[in-house]
C-alpha positions as CSV (number, residue, x, y, z in Angstrom):
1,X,-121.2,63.0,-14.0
2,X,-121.0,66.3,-15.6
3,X,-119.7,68.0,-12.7
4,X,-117.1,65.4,-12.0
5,X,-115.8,65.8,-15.8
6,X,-116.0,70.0,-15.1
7,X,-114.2,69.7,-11.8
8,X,-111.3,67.2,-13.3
9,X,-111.0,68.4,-16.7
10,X,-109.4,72.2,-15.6
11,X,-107.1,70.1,-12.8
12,X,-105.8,67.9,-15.0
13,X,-104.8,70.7,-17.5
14,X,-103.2,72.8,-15.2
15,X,-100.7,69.8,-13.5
16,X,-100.0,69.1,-17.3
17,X,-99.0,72.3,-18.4
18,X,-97.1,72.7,-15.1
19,X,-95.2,69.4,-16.0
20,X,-94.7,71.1,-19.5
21,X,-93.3,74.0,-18.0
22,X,-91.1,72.1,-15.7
23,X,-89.7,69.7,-18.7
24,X,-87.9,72.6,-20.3
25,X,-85.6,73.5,-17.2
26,X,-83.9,70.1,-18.0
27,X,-82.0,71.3,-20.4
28,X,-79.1,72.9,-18.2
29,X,-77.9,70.1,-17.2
30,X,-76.3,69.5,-20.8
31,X,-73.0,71.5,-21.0
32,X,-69.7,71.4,-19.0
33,X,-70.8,73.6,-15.8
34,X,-70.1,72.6,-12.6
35,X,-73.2,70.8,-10.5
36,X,-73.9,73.8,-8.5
37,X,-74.3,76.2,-11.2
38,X,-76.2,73.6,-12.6
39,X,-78.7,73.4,-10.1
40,X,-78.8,77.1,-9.7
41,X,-79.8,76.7,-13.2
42,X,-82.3,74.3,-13.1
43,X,-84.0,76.8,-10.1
44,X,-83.8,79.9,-11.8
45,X,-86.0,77.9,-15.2
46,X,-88.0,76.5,-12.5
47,X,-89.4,80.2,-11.3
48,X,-92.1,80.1,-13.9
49,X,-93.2,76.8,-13.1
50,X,-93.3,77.5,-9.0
51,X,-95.1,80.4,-9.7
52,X,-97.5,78.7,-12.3
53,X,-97.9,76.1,-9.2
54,X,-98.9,78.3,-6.3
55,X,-101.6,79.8,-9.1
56,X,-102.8,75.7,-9.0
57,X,-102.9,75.5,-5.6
58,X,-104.8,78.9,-5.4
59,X,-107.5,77.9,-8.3
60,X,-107.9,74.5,-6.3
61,X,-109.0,76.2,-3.6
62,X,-110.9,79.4,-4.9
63,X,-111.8,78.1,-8.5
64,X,-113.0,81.7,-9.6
65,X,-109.3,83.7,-8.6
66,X,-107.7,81.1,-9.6
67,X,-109.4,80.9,-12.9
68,X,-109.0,84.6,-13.3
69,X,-105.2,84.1,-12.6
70,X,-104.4,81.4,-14.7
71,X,-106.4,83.5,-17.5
72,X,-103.4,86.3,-16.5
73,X,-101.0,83.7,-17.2
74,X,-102.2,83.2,-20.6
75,X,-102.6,86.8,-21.2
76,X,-98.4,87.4,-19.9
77,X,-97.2,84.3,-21.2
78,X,-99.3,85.8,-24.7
79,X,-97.7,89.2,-24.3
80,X,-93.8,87.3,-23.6
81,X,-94.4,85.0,-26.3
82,X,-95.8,87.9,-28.8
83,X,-98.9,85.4,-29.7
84,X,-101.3,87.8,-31.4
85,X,-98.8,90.0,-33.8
86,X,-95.6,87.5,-34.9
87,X,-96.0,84.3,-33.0
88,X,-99.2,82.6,-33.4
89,X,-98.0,79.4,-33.4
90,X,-97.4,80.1,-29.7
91,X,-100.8,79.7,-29.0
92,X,-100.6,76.1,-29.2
93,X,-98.6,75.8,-26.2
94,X,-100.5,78.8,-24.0
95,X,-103.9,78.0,-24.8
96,X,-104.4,75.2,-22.4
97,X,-104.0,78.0,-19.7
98,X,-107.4,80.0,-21.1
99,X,-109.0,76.9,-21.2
100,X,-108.2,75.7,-18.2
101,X,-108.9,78.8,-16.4
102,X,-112.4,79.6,-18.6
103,X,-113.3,75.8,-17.3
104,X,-112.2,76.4,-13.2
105,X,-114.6,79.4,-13.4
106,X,-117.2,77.5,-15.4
107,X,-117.2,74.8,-12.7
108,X,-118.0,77.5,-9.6
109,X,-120.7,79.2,-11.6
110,X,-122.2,76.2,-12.4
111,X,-121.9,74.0,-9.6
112,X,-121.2,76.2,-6.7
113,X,-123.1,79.3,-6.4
114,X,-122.8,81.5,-3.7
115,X,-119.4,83.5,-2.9
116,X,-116.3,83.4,-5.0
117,X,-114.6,82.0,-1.3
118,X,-116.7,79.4,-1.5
């Protein structure tokens, strides 16, 4: 039971802060602009979230570089977001990635020992 909570708990986090990410690119399609540049809007806010996706699919797969990469994410999105030295309320919303990405690592040390490729 554990094991099913530590393997679910970090996946569940991740698709919801992707989904988070994602929500905020709706907001070009308020305004007068044309439906192309619209769309060409919503891809360019959407970058973040593809990349923050392929890190997913990456920590799925290899829990340990994937944890250690959605730990970078918190560590940039700290750094963009200037968390630690005017910001601190911003760690509400980046925090989930360090937790997430502690837990993905958590899960392979505890439950699958061996290789990080495992």
């Amino acid at each position: 039971m554990k094991e099913k909570i530590l393997f679910w708990i970090p996946r569940i986090i991740t698709i919801l802060a992707f989904f988070f990410m994602l929500m905020f690119s709706f907001d070009v399609f308020n305004g007068n602009e044309s439906l192309s540049r619209k769309l060409l809007g919503f891809l360019i806010h959407n970058i973040p979230a593809l990349i923050f996706a392929g890190v997913i699919i990456v920590a799925w797969k290899w829990e340990v570089i994937g944890g250690s990469l959605i730990i970078l994410v918190f560590i940039v999105s700290c750094i963009f977001f200037r968390s630690f030295t005017g910001n601190p309320g911003s760690l509400v919303v980046t925090s989930p990635f360090l937790i997430a990405g502690i837990l993905f690592i958590l899960h392979h040390v505890f439950y699958r020992k061996g290789s990080i490729f495992s």
